[in-house]
C-alpha positions in Angstrom: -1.4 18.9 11.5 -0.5 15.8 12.9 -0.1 17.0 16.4 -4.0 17.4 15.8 -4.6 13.9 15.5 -5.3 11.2 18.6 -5.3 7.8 17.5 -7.6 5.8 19.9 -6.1 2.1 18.8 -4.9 1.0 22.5 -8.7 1.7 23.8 -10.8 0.3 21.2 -11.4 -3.3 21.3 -9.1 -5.6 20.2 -9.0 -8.0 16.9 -9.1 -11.4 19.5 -12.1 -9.9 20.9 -14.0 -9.8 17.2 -12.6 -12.9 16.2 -14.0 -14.8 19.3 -17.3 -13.2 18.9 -17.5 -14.1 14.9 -15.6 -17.5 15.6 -13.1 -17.1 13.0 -9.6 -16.0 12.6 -9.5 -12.5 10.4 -7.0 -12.9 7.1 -6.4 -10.7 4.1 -6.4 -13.0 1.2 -4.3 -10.7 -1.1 -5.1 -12.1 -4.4 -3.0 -11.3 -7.4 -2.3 -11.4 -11.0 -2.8 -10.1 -14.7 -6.2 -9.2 -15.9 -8.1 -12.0 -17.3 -6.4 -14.6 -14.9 -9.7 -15.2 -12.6 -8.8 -13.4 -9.8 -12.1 -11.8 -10.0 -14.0 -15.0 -10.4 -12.1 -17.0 -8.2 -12.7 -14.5 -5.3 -16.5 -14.2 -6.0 -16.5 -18.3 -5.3 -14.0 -18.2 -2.4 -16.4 -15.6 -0.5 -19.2 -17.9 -1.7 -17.9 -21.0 -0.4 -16.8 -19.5 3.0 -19.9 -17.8 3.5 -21.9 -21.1 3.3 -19.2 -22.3 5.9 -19.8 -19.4 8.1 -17.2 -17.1 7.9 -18.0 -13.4 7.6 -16.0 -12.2 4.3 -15.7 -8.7 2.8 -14.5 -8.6 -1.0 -12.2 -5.2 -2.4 -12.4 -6.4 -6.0 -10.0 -3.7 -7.7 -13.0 -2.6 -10.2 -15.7 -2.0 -7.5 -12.8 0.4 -5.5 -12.2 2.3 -8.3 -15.5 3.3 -8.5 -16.0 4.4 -5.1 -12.8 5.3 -2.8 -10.2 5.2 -5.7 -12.2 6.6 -8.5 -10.1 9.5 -8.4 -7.2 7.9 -9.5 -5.6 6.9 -12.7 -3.1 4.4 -13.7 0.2 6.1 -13.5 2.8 4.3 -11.3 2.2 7.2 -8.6 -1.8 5.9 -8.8 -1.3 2.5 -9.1 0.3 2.6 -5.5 -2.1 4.6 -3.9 -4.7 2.8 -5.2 -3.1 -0.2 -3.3 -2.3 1.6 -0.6 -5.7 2.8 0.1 -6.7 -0.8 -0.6 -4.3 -2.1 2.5 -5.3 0.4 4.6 -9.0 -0.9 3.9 -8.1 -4.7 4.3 -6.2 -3.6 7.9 -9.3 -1.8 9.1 -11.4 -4.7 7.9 -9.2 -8.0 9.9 -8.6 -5.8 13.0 -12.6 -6.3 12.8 -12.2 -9.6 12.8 -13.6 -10.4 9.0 -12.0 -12.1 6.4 -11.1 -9.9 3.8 -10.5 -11.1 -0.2 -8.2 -8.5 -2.2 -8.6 -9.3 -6.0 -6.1 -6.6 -7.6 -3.5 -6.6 -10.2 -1.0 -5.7 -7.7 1.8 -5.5 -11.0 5.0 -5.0 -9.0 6.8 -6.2 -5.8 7.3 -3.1 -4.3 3.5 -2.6 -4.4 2.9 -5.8 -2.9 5.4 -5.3 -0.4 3.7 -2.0 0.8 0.4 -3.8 1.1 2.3 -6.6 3.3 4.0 -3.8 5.5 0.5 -2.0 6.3 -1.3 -5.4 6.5 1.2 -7.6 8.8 1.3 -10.7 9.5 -2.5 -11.4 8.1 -1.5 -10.4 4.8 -1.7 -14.2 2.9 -0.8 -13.8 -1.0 -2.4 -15.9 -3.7 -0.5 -16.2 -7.2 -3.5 -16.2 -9.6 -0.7 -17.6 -12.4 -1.7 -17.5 -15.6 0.2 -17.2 -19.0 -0.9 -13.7 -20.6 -1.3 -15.5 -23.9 -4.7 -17.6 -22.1 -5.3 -14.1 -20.1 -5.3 -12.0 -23.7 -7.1 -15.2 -25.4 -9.5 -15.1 -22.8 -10.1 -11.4 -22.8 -13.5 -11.2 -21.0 -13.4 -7.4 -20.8 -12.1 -6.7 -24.5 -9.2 -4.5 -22.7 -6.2 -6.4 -24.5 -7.8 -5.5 -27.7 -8.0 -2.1 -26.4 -4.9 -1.6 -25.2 -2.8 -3.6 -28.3 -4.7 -0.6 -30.5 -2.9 2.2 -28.1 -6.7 3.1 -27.0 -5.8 1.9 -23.3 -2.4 3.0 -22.1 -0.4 1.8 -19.1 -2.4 -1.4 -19.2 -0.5 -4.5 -17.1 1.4 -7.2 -19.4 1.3 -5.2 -22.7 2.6 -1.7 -22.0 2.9 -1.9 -18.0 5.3 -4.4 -16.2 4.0 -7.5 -13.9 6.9 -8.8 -11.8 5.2 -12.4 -10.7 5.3 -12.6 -6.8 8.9 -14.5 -5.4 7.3 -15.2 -2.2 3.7 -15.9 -2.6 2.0 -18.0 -0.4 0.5 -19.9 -2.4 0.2 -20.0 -6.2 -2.9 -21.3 -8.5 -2.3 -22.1 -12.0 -5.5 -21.0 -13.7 -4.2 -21.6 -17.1 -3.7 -25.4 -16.8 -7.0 -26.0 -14.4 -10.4 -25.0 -13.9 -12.2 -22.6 -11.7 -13.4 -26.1 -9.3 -9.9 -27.1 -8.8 -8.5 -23.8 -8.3 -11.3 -23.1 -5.7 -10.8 -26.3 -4.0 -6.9 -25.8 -4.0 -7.3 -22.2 -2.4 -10.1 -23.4 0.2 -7.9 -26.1 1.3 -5.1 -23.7 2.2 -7.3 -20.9 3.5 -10.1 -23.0 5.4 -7.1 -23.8 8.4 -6.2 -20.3 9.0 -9.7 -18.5 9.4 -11.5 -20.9 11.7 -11.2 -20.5 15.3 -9.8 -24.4 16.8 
């Protein structure tokens, strides 16, 4: 099969050539942590603010993607990866467009995360959203921790499903000690520099 298959990458045009005509710099802002953390609603702001500053975003919440291109998978270790990997591939295709792409997905272990860096390159920019699982299964906005601490929801991240928090994250936003203004301002600070065109 795959002597079947002509990639046209080195005659289509080039990320530099997007990136000057939407005057911005294309990122994946890989954003991760445990369910109930705020990735979700810390993304839905970020795209927010950086749309009112002109920047063309696109948003892979890990929700919306498993009902469309990943609603065949499940959440076995096998699944969980492809679900990120498919995710990555997305986010490439998406920055060699020139946009500026927010990933909010668990994203549980390093090797996953490292798999999205390695298809990404050097775009890929990792956000910590840290928060203690105690204030994440306080919290609860989706009633899944309930779920899952009945057995009805198995495999579920931080009760019966590891999260390894990230070594080498970019940056790291402690949504357990501060509010979603403060976060938002923290990550738009950090992120504002690398997506505008000088």
């Amino acid at each position: 099969m795959a002597e079947n298959i002509h990639p046209i990458f080195d005659s289509i045009l080039k990320t530099e050539q997007k990136e000057a005509l939407l005057e911005q710099q294309s990122q994946v802002i890989w954003m991760v942590g445990l369910s109930g953390s705020g990735k979700s609603t810390l993304a839905r702001a970020l795209e927010n603010s950086l749309h009112e500053k002109g920047i063309l975003t696109a948003l892979l919440d890990g929700d919306n993607l498993r009902t469309g291109i990943n609603n065949n998978l499940g959440f076995s270790e096998e699944e969980r990866t492809e679900n990120i990997r498919r995710a990555a591939e997305t986010a490439k295709l998406l920055a060699a467009n020139g946009v500026v792409t927010i990933c909010s997905l668990i994203s549980p272990l390093e090797s996953i995360r490292s798999m999205a860096k390695s298809i990404i390159g050097d775009k890929y920019y990792e956000v910590f959203i840290d928060c203690p699982l105690d204030i994440c299964e306080s919290r609860d906005v989706k009633g899944l921790y309930a779920k899952a601490r009945k057995g009805l929801i198995k495999n579920f991240t931080g009760i019966d499903s590891p999260f390894e928090p990230p070594k080498q994250a970019d940056l790291i936003v402690k949504t357990g000690e501060q509010g979603l203004e403060e976060s938002l301002n923290e990550m738009l600070e950090k992120i504002l520099p690398i997506v505008k065109l000088n």
